[in-house]
N, C-alpha and C positions, 0 to 999 in steps of 0.2 A: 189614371194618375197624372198628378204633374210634377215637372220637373225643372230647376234652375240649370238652365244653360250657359249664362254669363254675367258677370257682374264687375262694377268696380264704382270706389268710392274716393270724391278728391279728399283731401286734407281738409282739416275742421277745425279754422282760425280764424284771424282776422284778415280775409280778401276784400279790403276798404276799396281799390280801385275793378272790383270785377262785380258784374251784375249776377242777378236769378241765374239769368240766359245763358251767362258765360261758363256760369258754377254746372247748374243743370249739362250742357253741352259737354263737359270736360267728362263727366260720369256716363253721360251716354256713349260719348266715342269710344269709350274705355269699355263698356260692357260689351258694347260691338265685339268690339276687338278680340276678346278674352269668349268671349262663345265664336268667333271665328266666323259671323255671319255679316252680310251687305244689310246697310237698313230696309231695303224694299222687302226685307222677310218680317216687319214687326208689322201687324195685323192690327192692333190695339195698343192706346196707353193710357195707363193709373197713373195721372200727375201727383203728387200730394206738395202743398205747401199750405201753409197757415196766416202767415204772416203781411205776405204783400199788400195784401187790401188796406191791413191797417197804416202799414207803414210807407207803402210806395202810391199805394191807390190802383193801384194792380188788378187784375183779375184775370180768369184764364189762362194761366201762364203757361199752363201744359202747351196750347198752341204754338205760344210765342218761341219754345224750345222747340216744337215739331218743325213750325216754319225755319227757324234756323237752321237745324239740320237738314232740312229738305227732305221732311217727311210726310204727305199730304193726303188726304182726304181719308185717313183711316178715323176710326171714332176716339177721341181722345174725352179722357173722365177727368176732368177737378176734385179733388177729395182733400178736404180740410176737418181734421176730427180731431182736435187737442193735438197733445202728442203722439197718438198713434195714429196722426194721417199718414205716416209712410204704409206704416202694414194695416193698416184699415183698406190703402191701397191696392197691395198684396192681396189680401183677403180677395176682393172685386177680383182682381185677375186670376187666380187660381177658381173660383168661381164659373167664372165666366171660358175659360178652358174647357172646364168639365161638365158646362153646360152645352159645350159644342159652338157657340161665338165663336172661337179662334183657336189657332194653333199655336202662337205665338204671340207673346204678348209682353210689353214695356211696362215693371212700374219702377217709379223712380219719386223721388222725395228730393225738394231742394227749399233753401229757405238762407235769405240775407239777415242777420240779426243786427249785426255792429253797427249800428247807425246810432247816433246824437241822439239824444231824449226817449231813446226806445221803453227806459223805467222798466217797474216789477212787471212779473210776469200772475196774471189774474187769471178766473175763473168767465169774466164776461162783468164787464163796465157796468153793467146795472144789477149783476145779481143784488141781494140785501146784502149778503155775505161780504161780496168787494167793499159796498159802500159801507158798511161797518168794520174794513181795514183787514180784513179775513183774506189778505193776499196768498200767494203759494207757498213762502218760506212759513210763516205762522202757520198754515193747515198740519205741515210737516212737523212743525215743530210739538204740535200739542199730541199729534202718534207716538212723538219721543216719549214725550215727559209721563202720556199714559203708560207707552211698555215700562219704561224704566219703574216705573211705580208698581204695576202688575209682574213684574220678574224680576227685575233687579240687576235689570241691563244699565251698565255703567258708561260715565262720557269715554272711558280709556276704549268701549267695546266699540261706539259709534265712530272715535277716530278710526279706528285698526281698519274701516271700509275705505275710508279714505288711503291711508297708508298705503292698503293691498294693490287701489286701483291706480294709484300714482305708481307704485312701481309697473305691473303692468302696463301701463300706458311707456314709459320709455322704453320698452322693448315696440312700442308700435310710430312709427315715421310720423303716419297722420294723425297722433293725438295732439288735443290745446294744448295741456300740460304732463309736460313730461318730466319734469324737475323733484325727485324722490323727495316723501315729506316725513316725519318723524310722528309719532302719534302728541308727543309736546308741543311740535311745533304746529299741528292740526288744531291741538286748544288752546291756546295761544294767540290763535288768527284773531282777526276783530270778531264778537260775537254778533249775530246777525238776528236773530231768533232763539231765543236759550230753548234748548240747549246747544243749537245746529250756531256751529261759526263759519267764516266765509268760505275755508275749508271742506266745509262738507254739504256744500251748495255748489249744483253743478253750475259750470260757464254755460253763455251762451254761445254762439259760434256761428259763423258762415260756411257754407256747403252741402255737397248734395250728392247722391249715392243712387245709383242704377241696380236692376236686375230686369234678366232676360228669361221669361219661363217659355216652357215647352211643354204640346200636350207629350202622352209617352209616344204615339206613334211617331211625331218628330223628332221627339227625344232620342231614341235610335240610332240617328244620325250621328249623335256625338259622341266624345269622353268626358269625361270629370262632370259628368249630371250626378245633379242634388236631388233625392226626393222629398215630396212635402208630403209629411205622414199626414200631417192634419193641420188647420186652421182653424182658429175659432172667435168671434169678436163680441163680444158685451158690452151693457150698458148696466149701469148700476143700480141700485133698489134703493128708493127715494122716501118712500112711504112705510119703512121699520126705523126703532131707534139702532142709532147706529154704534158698532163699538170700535173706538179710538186704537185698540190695537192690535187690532188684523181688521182688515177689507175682508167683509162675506166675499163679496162679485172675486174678488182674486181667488178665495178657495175655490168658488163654484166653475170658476171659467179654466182654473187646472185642473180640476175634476172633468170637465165636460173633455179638453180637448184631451187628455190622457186615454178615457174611454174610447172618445174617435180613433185615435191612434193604435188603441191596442196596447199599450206600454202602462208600465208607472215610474215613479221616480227614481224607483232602482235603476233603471235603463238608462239614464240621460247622464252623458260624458259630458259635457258641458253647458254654461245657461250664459247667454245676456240678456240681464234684467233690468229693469227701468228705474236706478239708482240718481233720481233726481237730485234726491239727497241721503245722506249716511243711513238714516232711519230707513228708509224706503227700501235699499237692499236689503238689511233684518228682518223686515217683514214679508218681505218676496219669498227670502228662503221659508221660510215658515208654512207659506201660501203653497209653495210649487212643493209639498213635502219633501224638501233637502234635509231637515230637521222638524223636531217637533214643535210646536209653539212654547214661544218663549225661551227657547234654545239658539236663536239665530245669533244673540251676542256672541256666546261660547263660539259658535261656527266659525264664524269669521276671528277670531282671536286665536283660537286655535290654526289656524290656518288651513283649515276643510276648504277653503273656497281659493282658496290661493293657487295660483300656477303649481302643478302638483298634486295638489293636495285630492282632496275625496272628489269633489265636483268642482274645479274653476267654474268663479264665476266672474264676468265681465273681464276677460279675458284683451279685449281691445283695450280698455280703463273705460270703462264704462263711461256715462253720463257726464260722470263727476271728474273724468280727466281727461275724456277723448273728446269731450264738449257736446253740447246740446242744442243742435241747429233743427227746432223743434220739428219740422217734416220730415227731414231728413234720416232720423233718430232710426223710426221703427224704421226702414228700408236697408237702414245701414247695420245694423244689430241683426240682421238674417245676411248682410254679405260677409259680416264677419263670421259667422257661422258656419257659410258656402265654403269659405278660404281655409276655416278649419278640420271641414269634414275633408276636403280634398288634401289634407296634408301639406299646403301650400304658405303655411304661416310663420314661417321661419322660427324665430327665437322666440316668438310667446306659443308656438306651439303644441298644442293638447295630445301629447302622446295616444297613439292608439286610439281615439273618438271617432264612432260610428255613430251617435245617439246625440243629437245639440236638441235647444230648448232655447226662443226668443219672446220675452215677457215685455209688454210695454202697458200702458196708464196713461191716462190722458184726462186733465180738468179733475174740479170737483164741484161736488154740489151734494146739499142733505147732507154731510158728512161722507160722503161714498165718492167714488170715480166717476166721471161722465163716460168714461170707453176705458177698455181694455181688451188685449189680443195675445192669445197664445200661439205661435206657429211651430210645428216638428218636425225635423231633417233629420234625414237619415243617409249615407253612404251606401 
């Protein structure tokens, strides 16, 4: 088995005068610190970022963070995979544990967005789809307008995600937005995408987020270890007609890693899922069986997903309020997790949770996901 030993994650804002290096470095020293280990115990690291090549001309970065901290000649991985390069990174390292590689091992996600001219966020500059204006907030947008048609999920259901995740996020330091919003005042916003307004379109963000895993024999060593029931990563299915609203690959990749694990959704006290935008958590619940399809509006309006309620979901403010610093994301939605399985979360706190669940998505193409990863902690 493996196991989370340490973690931590800086704030997810605008850090205009701090680099990769600096963002990255601040979430290492911190995960150090919090597993209580000297760097000369990290064996491996799963860098994940996305972004730099295009925007800094970067590459390798994972290095550039080793070299800074004065961590040298272990094997270091680059992983850029949409938004689930942080836990695509995860994946590789828990992997590579239990394949006997190492005993210890770094992944960590870091990613600079706030920069001048950075624009929408795409699929890949030459798909047909980009060049036919089929950017992110549109893909999203036409999931809506399908459920809403197929169920009769209303704009009041899709704000209420926003609503939920804005208040959770001011019970969290390091969220973007923390400023409690009203479900009128969510439609209201400029509209972006009908039906999705700018409300219910996550930010981008600066920052980057650490974990320290351990095989179990080292794990030993320590207290407040996380275990990872299961990991699971996909890619999506390109060659069926696709339907607008639910993702086959999200049922099938809850399905896969539920059986890994041994569990089902009855089990899981908590979930962060990959709420890019309002539509997007509807459909998750749906996917990861929290509800039945077509029932996620009710979910979340009801307040099933709310601090409290049946299953918290997005518990940090998700995507859409703790901000979206796209490598960074999935690394960070398993430390939130770590911090709530060990009861360490102060006021957005998930009473009683043994059982979390960390859902991410990444890219589109065919109408499907390019990656998707389900990871399961346990206390």
């Amino acid at each position: 088995m493996v196991y989370v030993i340490g973690t931590s994650t800086t704030s997810f804002e605008q850090h205009l005068e701090r680099s990769i290096v600096s963002l990255g470095m601040e979430a290492l020293i911190g995960a150090l610190k919090d597993a209580g280990i000297s760097k000369d115990r990290i064996e491996s690291c799963y860098f994940a970022n996305a972004l730099a090549p295009i925007l800094f001309g970067d590459t390798t970065v994972g290095q550039n963070v080793m070299a800074a901290a004065g961590i040298n000649e272990i094997p270091v991985v680059n992983v850029e995979n949409a938004c689930t390069s942080g836990s695509t990174a995860f994946y590789l390292a828990v992997n590579a544990i239990k394949a006997g590689e190492c005993d210890i091992a770094l992944v960590m996600g870091a990613e600079k967005m706030c920069v001048p001219g950075f624009g929408l966020i795409n699929s890949g500059a030459t798909e047909l789809d980009t060049l036919l204006g089929m950017v992110t907030p549109a893909t999203f947008a036409l999931r809506a307008k399908r459920h809403m048609h197929e169920y009769g999920t209303t704009m009041e259901q899709l704000a209420a995600v926003t609503v939920k995740n804005r208040g959770h996020a001011a019970l969290n330091p390091g969220a973007r937005l923390r400023k409690p919003e009203t479900v009128e005042q969510v439609l209201a916003s400029p509209m972006i995408a009908d039906p999705l307004t700018r409300s219910q379109c996550c930010p981008i963000a600066d920052g980057a987020s650490a974990l320290i895993l351990a095989s179990d024999r080292v794990a030993a060593e320590f207290d407040r270890t996380i275990k990872v029931e299961a990991v699971v990563l996909a890619s999506g299915i390109y060659d069926e007609k696709q339907d607008l609203a639910r993702w086959k690959t999200d049922y099938l990749t809850a399905e896969k890693a539920y059986a890994k694990a041994g569990i089902g959704p009855e089990d899981i006290d908590l979930v962060e899922c990959h709420d890019a935008f309002s539509i997007s958590e509807i459909l998750h619940y749906e996917a990861l069986g929290l509800c039945a399809p077509g029932e996620g509006g009710h979910f979340v309006e009801s307040g099933q997903a709310g601090l409290g309620g049946r299953v918290p979901v997005n518990v940090s403010g998700g995507l859409l309020s703790r901000g979206h610093p796209i490598a960074a994301t999935g690394v960070a939605q398993i430390s939130e997790l770590v911090t709530q399985l060990r009861h360490e979360a102060g006021k957005r706190q998930v009473e009683d949770c043994r059982t979390a669940l960390a859902h991410c998505m990444g890219g589109d193409k065919a109408g499907d996901t390019k990656s998707c990863t389900i990871v399961l902690l346990s206390r």
